[in-house]
N, C-alpha and C positions, 0 to 999 in steps of 0.2 A: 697653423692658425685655424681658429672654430668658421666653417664654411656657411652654417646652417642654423635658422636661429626656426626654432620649432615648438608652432605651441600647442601646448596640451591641455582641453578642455575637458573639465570635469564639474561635477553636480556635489562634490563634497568638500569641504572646506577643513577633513581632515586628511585630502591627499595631498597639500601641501609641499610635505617635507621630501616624501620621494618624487616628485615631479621636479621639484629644486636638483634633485639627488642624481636623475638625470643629465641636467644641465638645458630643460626646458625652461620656458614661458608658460608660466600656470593662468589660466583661464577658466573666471569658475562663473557659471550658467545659472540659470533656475532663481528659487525664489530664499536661497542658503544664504548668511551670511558671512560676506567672505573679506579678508582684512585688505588694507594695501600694498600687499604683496602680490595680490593676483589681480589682472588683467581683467577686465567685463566687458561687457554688451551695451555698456548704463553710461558710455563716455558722450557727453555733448549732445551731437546731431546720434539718435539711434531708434532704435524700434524692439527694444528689450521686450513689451507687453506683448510681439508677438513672437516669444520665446518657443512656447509650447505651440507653435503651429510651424515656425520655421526652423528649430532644432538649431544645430550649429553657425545656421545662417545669419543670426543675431549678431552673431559679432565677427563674421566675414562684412555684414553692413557697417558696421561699427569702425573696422580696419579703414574700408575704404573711404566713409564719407568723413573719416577727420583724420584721414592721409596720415594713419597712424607711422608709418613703414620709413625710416628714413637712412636705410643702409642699402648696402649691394649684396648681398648674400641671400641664398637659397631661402627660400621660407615656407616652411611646410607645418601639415597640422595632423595631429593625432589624439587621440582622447584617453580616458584612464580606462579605459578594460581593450584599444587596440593600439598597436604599437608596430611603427617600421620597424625593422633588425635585419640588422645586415646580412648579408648573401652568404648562405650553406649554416648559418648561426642552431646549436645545437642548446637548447634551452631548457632547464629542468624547473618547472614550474613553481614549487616547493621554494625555491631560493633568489631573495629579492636581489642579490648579489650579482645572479649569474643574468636576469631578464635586464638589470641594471648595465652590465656590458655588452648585453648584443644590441641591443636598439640601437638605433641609427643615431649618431650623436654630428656627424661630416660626410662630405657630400663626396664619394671615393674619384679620384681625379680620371677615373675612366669611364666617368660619367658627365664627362664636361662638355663632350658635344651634343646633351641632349637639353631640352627643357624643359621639361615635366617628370615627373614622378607618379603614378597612379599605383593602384591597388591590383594584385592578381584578381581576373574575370570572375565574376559571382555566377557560374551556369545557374540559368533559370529552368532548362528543361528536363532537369535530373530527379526533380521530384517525384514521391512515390505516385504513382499515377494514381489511388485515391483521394489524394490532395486534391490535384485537379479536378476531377469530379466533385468533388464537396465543395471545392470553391468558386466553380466555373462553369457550371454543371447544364445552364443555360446553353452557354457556348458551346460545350464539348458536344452539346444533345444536333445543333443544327449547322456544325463543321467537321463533318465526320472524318475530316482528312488529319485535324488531330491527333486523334488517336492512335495516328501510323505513322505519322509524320514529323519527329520532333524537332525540325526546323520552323515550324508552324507554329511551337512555345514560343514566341518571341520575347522581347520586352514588352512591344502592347500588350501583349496575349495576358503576361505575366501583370502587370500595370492593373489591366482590367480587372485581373482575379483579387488581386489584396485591395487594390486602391477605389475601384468603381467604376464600373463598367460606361465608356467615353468620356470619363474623366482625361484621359492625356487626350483621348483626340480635339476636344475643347479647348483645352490649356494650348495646343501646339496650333490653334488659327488664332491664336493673339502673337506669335512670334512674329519677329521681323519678318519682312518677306524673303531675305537674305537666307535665311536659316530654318523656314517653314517647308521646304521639302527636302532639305537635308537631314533634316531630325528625324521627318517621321520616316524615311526612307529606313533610318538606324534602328530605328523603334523597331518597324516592320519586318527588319533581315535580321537584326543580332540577336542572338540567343544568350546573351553573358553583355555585363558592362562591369565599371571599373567601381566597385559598392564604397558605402559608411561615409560620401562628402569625406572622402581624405585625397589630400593631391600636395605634393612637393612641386612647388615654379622656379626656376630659373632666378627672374626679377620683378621685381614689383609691377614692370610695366604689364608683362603677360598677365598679372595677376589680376591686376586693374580692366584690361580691358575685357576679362571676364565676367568681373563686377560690372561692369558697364551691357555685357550684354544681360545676364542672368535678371537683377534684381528689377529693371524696367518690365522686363518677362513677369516675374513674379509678383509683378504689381497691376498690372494689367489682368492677372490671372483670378487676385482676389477681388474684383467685379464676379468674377462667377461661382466660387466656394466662400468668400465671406471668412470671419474668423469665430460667428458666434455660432452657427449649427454645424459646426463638423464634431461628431462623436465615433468615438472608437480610433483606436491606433492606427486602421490603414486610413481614416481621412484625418483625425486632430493633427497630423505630421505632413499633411499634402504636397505641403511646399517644399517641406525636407526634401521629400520622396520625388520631386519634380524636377528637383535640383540636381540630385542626385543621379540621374540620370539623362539631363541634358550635360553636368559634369565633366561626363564619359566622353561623350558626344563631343562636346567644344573642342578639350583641349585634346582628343586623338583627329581634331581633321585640322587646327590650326598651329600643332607644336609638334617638334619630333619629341617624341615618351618612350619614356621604359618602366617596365613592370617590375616591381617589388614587392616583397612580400610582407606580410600584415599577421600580425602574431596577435591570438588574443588571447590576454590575460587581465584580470580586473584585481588593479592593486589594491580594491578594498581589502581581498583576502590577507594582505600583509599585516596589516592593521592589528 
């Protein structure tokens, strides 16, 4: 019996039929018009308008605030160019066939004492080190320990360079107090988190009271970025990018997790 009910968000209303094909939950974003066969962000209580500033997060609000969820099975989320697939899975890109049975479709029974699912670590301090300089260039100039030290690329480090320099240190003193020096503790030490807002839960309930902390965070947060002057990719997604990284955080200090791997392929190419 199906363990895992997994949905897959997409921006095209012509990935449809392999997202069916799958045996996902299609979920389609943005400003596309999509039939009712797919899933939105647009149900009831939501905040679809701030789509383009909170990415995926539209209709993780959507889930929560009108208690879409009403089974006991695993429920995880993935989008149309990344996909879970199952362990040691040997994939030839070229064939919708074959990316069609490795993906993760059941939740393998030797994964049952766990309750999370994350993504393999995104290392941040692998980049070429003129990236850094080009993008940090401030920083690297009056933290010389940088440049020998890549324990020192953290996640802030890394935050600061795409996102804006004390951008998270801002966002992370509206957190609870509960979770205001655990965070930035993680921030400051880890050099990789669990990337793309994709995570497999256990049950609704962990799922929920992630939403319960996240989205109060996120809302508190737009007192200080706003949703009408953020331009360019690393602020117009802020919130994405904020989420995404307290993400990591939560559910590796409050769930036992296991790491899986994250295949990208973007099934426009099937088309």
């Amino acid at each position: 019996m199906k363990n895992l009910q997994m949905y897959c968000l997409s921006l095209q209303p012509d990935h449809l039929e392999m997202i069916q094909k799958f045996g996902y939950t299609p979920v389609g974003l943005g400003d596309e018009q999509f039939n009712k066969e797919w899933l939105s962000d647009k149900k009831k209580n939501n905040i679809s308008k701030k789509n383009k500033h909170y990415g995926e997060y539209t209709f993780h609000y959507c889930l929560w605030k009108n208690n879409v969820i009403n089974h006991n099975k695993w429920i995880g989320f993935c989008q149309y160019r990344k996909f879970w697939v199952k362990p040691n899975s040997v994939i030839r890109d070229n064939d919708f066939s074959c990316l069609n049975n490795s993906v993760l479709k059941n939740i393998p029974s030797k994964l049952k004492n766990y309750e999370t699912i994350l993504g393999e670590n995104f290392l941040l301090n692998q980049f070429r080190f003129m990236k850094f300089i080009k993008r940090n260039f401030k920083t690297m100039l009056f933290k010389p320990e940088l440049w020998v030290n890549k324990k020192k690329r953290n996640i802030k480090f890394h935050f600061d360079m795409w996102h804006g320099h004390g951008n998270l240190d801002k966002a992370i003193k509206l957190l609870e107090h509960e979770e205001r020096k655990d965070f930035n503790d993680f921030v400051n030490t880890d050099v990789s988190f669990s990337p793309h807002n994709m995570f497999i839960c256990k049950s609704k309930k962990i799922l929920f009271k992630y939403y319960e902390s996240v989205f109060p965070w996120l809302a508190r947060c737009e007192k200080i970025y706003g949703l009408r002057d953020l331009h360019g990719y690393g602020l117009r997604r802020i919130y994405g990018f904020l989420a995404e990284r307290y993400m990591s955080y939560w559910f590796k200090k409050y769930t036992k997790f296991k790491i899986l791997k994250i295949h990208f392929k973007d099934i426009s190419e099937y088309i």
